[in-house]
Backbone as ProteinMPNN parsed JSONL, in Angstrom:
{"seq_chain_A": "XXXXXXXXXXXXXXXXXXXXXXXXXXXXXXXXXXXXXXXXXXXXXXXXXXXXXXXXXXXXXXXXXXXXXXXXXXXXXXXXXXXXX", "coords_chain_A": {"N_chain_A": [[86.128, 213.917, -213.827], [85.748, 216.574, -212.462], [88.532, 217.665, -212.248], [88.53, 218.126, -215.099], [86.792, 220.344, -214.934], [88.292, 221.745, -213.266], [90.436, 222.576, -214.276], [89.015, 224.423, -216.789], [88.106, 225.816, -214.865], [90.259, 227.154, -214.283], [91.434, 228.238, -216.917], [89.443, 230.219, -217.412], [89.629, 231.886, -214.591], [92.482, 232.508, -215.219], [92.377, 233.96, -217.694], [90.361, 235.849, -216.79], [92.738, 237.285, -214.632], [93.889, 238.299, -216.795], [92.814, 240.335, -217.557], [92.489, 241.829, -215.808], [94.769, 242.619, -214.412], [97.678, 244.293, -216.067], [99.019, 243.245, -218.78], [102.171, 243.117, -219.585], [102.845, 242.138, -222.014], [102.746, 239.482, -224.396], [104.12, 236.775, -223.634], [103.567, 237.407, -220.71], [100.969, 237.593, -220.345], [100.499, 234.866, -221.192], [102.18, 233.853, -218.918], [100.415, 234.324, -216.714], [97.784, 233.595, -217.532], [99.035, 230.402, -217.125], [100.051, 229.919, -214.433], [97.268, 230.467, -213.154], [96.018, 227.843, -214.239], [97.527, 226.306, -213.067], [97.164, 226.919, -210.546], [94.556, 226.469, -209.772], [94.349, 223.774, -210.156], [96.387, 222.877, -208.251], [94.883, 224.256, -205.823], [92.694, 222.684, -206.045], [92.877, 219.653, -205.907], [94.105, 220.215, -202.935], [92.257, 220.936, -201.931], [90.583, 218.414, -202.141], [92.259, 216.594, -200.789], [91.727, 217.991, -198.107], [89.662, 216.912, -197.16], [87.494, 218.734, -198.187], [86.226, 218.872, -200.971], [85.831, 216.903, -203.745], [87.835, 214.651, -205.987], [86.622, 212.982, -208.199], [84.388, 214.192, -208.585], [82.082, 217.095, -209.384], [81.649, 219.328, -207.27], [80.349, 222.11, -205.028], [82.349, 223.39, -202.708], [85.065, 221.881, -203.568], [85.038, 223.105, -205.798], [85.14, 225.527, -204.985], [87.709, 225.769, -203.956], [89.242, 225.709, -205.806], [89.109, 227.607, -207.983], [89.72, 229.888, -205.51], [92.336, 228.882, -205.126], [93.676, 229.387, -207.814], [93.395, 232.094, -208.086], [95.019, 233.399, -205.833], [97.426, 232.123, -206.796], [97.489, 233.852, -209.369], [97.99, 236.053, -208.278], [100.606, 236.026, -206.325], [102.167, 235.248, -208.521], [101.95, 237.818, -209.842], [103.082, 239.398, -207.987], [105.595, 238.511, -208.141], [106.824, 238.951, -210.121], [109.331, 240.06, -212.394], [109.99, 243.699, -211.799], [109.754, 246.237, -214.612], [112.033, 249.067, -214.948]], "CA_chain_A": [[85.202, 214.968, -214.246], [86.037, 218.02, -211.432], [89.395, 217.652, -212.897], [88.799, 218.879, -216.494], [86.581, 221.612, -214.305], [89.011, 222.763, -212.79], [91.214, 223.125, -215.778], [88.331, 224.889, -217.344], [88.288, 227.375, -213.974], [91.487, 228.061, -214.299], [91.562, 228.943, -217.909], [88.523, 231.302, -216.912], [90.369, 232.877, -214.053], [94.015, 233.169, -215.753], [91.445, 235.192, -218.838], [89.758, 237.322, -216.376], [93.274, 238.252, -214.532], [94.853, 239.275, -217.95], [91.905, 241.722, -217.839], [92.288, 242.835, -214.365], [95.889, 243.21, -214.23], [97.932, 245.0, -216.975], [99.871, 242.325, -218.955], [103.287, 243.491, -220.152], [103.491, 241.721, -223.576], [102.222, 238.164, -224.969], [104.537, 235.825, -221.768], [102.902, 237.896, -219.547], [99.203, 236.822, -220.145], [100.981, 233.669, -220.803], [102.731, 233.427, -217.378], [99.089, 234.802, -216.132], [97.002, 231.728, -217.374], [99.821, 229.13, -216.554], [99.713, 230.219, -212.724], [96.054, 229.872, -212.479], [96.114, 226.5, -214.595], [98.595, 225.446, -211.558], [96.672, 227.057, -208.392], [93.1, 225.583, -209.846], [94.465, 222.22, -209.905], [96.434, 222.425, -206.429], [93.764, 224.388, -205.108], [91.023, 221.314, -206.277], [93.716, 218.911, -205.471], [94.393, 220.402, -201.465], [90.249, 220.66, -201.297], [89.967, 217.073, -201.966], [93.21, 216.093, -199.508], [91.379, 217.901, -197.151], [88.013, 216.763, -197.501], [86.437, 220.398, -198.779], [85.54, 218.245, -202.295], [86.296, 215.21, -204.572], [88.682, 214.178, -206.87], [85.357, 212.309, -209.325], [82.904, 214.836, -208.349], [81.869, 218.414, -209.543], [80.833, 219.81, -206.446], [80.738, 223.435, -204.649], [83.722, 223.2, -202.251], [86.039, 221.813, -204.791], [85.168, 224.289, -207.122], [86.069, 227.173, -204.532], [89.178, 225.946, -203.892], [89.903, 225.313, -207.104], [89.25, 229.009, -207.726], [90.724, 230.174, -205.086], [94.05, 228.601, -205.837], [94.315, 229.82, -209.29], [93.387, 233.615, -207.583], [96.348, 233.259, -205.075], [98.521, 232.042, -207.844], [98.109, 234.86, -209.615], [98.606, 237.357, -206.817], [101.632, 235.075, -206.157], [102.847, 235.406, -210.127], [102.096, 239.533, -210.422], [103.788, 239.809, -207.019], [106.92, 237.731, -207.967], [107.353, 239.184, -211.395], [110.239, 241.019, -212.428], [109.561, 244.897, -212.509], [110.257, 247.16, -215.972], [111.918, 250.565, -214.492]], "C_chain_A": [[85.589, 216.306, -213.637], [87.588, 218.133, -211.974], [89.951, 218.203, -214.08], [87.891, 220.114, -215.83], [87.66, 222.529, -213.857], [90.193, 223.154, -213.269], [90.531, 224.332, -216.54], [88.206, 226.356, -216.626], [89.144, 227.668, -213.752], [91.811, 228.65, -215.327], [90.504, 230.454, -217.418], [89.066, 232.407, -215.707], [91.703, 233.328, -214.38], [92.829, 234.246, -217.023], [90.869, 236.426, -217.68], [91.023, 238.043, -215.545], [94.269, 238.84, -215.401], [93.985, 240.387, -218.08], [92.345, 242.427, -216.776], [93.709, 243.215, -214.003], [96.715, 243.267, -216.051], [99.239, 244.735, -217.386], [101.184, 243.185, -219.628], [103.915, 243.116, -221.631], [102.874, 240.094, -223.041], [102.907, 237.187, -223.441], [103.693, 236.546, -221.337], [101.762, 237.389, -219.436], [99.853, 235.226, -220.435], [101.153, 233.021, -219.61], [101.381, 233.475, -216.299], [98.092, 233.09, -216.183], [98.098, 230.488, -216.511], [99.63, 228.958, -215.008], [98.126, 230.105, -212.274], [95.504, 228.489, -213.022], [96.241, 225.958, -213.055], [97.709, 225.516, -209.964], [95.36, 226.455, -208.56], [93.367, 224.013, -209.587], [95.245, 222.031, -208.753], [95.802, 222.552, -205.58], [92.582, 223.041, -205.078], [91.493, 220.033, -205.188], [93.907, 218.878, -202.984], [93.155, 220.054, -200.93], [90.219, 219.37, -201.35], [90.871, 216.567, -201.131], [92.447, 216.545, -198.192], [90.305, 217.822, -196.64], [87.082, 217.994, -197.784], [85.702, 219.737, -200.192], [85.872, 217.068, -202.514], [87.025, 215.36, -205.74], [87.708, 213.681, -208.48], [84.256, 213.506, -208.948], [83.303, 216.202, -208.369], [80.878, 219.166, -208.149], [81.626, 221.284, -205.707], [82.292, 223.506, -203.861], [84.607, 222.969, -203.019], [86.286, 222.622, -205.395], [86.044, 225.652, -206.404], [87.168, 226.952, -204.545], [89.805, 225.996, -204.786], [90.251, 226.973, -207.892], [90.045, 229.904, -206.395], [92.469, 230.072, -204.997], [94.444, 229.351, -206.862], [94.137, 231.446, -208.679], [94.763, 233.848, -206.882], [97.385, 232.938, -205.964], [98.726, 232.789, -208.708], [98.557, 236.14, -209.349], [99.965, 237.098, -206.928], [102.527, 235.881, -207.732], [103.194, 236.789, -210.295], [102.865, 239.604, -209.297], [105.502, 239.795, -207.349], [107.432, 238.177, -208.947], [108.047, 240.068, -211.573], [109.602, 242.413, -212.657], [110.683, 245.407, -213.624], [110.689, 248.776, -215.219], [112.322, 251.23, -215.701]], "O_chain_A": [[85.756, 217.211, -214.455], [87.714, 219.346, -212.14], [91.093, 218.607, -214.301], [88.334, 221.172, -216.277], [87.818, 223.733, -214.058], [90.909, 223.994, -212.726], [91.271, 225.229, -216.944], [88.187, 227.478, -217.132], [89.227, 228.577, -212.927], [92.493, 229.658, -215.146], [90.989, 231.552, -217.145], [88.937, 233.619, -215.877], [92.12, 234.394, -213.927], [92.773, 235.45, -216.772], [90.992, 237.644, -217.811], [90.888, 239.265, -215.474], [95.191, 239.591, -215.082], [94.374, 241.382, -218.693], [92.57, 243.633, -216.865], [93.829, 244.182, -213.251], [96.415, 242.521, -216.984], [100.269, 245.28, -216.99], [100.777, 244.109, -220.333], [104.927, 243.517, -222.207], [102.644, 239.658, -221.913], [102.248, 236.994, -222.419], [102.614, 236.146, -221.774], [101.477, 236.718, -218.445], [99.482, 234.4, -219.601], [100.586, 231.999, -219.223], [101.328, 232.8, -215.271], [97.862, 232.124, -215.457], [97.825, 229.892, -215.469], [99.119, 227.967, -214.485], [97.813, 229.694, -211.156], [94.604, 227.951, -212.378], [95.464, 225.449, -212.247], [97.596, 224.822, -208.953], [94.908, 225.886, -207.567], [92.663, 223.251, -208.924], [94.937, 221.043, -208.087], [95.692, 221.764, -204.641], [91.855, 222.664, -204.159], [90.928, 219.582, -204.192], [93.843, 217.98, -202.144], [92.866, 219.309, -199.993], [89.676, 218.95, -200.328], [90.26, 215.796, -200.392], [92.417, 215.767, -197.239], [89.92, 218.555, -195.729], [85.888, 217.966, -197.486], [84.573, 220.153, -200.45], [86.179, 216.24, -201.657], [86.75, 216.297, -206.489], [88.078, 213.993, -209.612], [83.099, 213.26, -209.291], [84.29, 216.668, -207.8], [79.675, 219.428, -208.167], [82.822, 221.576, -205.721], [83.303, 223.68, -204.543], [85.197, 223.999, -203.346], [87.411, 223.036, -205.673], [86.95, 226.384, -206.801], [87.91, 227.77, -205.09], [90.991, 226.322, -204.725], [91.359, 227.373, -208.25], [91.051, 230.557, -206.671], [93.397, 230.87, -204.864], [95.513, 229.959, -206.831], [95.142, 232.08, -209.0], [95.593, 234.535, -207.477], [98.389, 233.635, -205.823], [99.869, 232.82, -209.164], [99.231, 236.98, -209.946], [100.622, 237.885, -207.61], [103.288, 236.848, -207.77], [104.288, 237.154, -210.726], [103.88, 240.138, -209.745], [106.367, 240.607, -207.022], [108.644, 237.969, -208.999], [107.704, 241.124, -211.04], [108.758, 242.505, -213.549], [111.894, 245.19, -213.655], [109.791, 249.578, -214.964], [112.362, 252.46, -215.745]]}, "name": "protein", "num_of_chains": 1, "seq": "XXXXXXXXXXXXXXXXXXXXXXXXXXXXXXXXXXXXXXXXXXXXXXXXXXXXXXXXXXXXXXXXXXXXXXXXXXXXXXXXXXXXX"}
């Protein structure tokens, strides 16, 4: 169950940082969701390794990390991305 959540909060945070940062063309909001796909589910994933949530269960902790991951991953992504001079 916290699993397809945190699929769901990572689509929701890769959408809100194609708003908040200033995609370069179609990949770009592409590469944008994919990276918070990835950090919601390692983020959920690390929270439940390190007891912050659960793996079967929708609960608060989980969720932050789960959000937080996908935030850091796309810091991570806009940081790492080639610049246009």
């Amino acid at each position: 169950m916290s699993m397809i959540a945190w699929v769901l909060l990572g689509l929701a945070s890769g959408a809100l940082g194609v708003l908040l940062l200033p995609p370069q063309g179609p990949e770009h909001c592409f590469r944008i969701i994919l990276a918070a796909l990835a950090g919601a589910a390692l983020g959920g994933l690390l929270g439940a390794l390190f007891g912050l949530g659960s793996i079967d269960l929708l609960d608060t902790p989980g969720t932050l990390c789960a959000v937080s991951g996908s935030i850091v991953a796309i810091g991570v992504q806009h940081y790492l991305r080639p610049r246009s001079s």
